[in-house]
Residue frames as a rotation matrix with the C-alpha (Angstrom) as fourth column:
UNK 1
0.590 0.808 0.000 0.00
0.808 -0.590 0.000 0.00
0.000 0.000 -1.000 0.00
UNK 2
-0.181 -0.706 0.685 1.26
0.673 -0.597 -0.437 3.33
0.717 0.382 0.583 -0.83
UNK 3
-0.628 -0.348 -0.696 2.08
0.762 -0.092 -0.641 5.75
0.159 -0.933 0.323 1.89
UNK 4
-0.888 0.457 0.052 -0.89
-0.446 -0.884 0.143 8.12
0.111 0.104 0.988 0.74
UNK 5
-0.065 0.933 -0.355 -3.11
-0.367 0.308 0.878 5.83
0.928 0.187 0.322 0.69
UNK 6
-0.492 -0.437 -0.753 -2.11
0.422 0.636 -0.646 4.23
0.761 -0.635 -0.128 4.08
UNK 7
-0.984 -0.114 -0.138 -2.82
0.177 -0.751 -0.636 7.63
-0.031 -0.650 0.759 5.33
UNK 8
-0.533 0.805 -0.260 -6.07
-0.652 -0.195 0.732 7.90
0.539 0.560 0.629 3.83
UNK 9
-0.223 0.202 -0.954 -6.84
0.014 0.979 0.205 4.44
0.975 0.033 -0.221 5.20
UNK 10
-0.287 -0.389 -0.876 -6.11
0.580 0.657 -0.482 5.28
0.762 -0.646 0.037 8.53
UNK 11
-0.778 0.584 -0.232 -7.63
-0.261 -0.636 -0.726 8.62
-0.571 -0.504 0.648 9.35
UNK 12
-0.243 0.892 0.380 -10.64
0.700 0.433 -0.567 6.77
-0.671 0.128 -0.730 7.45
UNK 13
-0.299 0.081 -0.951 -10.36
-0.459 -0.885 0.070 9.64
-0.836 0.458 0.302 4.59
UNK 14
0.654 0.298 0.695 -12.32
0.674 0.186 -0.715 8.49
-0.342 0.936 -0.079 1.02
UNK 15
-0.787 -0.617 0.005 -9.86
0.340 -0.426 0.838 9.69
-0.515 0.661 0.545 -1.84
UNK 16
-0.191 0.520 -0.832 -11.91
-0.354 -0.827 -0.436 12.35
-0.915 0.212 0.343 -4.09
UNK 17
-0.064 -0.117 -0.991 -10.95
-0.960 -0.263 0.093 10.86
-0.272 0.958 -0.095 -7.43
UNK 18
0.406 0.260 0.876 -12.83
-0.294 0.945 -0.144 8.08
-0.865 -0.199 0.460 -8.65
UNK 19
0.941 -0.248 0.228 -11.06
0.336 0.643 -0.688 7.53
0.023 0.724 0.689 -12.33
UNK 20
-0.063 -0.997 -0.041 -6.90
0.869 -0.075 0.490 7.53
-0.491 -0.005 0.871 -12.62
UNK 21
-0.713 -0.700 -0.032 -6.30
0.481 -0.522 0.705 10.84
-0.510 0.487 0.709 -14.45
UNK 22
-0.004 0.713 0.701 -9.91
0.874 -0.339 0.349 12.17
0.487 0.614 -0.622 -14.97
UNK 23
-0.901 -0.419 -0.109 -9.41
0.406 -0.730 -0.550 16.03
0.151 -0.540 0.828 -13.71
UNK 24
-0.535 0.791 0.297 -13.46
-0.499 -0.579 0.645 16.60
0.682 0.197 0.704 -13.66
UNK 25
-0.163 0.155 -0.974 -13.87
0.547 0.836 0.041 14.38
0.821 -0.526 -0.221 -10.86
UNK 26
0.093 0.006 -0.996 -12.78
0.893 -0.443 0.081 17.37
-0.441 -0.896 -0.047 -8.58
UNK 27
-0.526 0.003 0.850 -13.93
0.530 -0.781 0.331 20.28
0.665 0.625 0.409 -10.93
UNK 28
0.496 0.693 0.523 -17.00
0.172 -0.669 0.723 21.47
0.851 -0.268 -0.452 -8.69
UNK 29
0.848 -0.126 -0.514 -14.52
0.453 -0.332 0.828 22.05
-0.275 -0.935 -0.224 -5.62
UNK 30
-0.375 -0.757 0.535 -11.80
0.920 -0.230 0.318 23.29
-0.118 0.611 0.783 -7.99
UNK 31
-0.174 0.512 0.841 -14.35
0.646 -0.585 0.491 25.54
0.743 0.629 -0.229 -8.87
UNK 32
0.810 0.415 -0.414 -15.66
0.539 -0.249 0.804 26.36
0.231 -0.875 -0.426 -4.93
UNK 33
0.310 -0.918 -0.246 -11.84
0.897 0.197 0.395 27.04
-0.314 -0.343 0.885 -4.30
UNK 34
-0.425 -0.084 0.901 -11.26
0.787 -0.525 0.323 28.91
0.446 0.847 0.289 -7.41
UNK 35
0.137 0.674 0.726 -14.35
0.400 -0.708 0.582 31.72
0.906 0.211 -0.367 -6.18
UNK 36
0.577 -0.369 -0.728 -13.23
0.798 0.064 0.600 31.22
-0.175 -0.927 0.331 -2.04
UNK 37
-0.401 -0.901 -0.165 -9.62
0.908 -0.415 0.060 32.79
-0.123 -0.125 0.984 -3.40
UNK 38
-0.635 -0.231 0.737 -10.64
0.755 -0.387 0.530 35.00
0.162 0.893 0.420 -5.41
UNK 39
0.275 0.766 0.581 -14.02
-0.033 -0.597 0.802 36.80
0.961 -0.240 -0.139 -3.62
UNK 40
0.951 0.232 0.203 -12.74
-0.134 -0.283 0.950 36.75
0.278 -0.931 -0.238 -0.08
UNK 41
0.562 -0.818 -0.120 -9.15
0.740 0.432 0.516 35.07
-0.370 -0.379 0.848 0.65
UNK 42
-0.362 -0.924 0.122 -6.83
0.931 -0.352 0.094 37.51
-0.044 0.147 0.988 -0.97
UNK 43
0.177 0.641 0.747 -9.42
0.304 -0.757 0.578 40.29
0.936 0.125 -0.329 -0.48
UNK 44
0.871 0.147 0.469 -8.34
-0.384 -0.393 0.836 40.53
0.308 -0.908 -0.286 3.02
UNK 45
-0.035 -0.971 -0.237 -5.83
-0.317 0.235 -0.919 40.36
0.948 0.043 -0.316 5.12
UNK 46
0.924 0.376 -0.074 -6.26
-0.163 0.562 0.811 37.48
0.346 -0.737 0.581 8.31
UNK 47
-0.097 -0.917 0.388 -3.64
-0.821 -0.146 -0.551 37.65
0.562 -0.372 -0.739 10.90
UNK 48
-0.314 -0.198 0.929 -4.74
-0.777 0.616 -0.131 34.67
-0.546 -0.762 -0.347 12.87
UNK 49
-0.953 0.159 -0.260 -6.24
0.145 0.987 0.072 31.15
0.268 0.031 -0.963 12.61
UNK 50
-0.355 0.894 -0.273 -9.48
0.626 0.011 -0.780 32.13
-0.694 -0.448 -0.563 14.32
UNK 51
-0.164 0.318 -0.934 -9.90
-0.535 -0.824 -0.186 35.05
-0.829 0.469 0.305 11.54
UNK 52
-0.527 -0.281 -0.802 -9.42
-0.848 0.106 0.520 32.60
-0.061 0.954 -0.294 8.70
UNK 53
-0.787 0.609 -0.097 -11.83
0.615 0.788 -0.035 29.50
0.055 -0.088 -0.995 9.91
UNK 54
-0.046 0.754 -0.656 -14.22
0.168 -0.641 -0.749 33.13
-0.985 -0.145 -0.098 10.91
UNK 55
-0.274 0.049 -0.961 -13.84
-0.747 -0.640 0.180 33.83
-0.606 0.767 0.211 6.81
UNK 56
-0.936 0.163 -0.313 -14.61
-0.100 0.726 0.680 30.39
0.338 0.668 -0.663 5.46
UNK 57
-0.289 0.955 -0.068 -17.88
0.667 0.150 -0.730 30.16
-0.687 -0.256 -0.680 7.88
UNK 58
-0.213 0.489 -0.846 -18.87
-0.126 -0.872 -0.472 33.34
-0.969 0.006 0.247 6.13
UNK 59
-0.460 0.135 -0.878 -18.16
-0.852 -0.344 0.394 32.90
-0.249 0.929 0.273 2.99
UNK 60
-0.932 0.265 0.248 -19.75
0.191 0.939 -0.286 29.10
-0.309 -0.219 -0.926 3.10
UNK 61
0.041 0.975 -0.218 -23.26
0.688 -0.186 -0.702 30.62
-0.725 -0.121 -0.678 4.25
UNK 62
-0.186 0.142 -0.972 -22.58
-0.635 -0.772 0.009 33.79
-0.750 0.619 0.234 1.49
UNK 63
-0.856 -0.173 -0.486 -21.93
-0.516 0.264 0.815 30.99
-0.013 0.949 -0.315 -1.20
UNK 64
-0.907 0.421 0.001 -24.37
0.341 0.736 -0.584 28.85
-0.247 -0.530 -0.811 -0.06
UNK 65
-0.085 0.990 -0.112 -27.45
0.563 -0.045 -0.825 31.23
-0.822 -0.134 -0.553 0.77
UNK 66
0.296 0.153 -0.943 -26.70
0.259 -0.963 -0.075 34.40
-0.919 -0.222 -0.324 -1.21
UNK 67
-0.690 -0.672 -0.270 -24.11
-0.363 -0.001 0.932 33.93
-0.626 0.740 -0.244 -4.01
UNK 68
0.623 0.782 -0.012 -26.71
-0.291 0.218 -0.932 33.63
-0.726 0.584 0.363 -6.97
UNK 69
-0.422 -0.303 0.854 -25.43
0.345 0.818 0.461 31.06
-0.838 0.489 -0.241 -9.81
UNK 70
-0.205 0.783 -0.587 -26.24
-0.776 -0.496 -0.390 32.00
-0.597 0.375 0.709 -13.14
UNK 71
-0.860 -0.107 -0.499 -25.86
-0.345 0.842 0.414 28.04
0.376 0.528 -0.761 -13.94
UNK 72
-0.853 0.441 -0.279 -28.48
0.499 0.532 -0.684 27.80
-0.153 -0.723 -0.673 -11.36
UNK 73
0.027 0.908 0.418 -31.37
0.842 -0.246 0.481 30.13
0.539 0.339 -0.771 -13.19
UNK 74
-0.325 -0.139 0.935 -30.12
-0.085 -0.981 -0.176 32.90
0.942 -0.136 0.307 -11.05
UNK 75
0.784 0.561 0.266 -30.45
-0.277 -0.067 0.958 31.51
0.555 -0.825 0.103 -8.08
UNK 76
-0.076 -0.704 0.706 -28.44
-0.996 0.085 -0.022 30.68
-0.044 -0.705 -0.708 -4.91
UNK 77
-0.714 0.068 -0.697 -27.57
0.036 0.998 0.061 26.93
0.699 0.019 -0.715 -4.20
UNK 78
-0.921 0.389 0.032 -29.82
-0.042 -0.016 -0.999 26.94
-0.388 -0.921 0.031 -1.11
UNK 79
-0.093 0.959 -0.266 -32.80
-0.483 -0.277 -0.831 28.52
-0.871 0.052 0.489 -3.17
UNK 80
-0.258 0.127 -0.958 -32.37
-0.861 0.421 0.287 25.91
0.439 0.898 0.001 -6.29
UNK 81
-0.847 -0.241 -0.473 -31.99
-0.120 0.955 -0.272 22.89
0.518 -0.173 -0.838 -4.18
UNK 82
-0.591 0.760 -0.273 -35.35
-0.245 -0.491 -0.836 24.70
-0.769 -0.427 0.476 -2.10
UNK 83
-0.725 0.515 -0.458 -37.64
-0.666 -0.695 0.272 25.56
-0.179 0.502 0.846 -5.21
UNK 84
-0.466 0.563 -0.683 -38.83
-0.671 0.279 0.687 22.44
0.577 0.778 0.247 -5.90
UNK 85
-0.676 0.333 -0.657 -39.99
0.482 0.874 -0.053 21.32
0.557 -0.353 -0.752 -2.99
């Protein structure tokens, strides 16, 4: 067993990528990442640990409730995954 995978094994982590060398496996958190940096992380400047877990809660619940998608019909994830029920 390789020593990544050992690790994996042992803190009970699932590996992300289910095919050898497909890169669209981990596109929609590529993507989450990608908007994270880019709308809030390098927009500020976080001097602790507690400031930088306080900016991911935020921006979570911003992307989440608020951040309107225009793949999503113009809507937030919350209020697509919502509409139809």
């Amino acid at each position: 067993m390789h020593h990544r995978n050992h690790s994996l094994v042992t803190s009970k982590i699932k590996a992300s990528m289910s095919r050898k060398g497909n890169c669209w496996d981990n596109a929609c958190m590529e993507n989450l990442f990608s908007h994270f940096k880019s709308e809030c992380f390098h927009l500020y400047s976080h001097q602790t640990a507690e400031e930088v877990k306080d900016a991911v809660r935020r921006y979570i619940r911003f992307y989440n409730y608020q951040r309107f998608q225009e793949k999503l019909n113009n809507l937030s994830p919350y209020e697509y995954r919502t509409q139809a029920s």
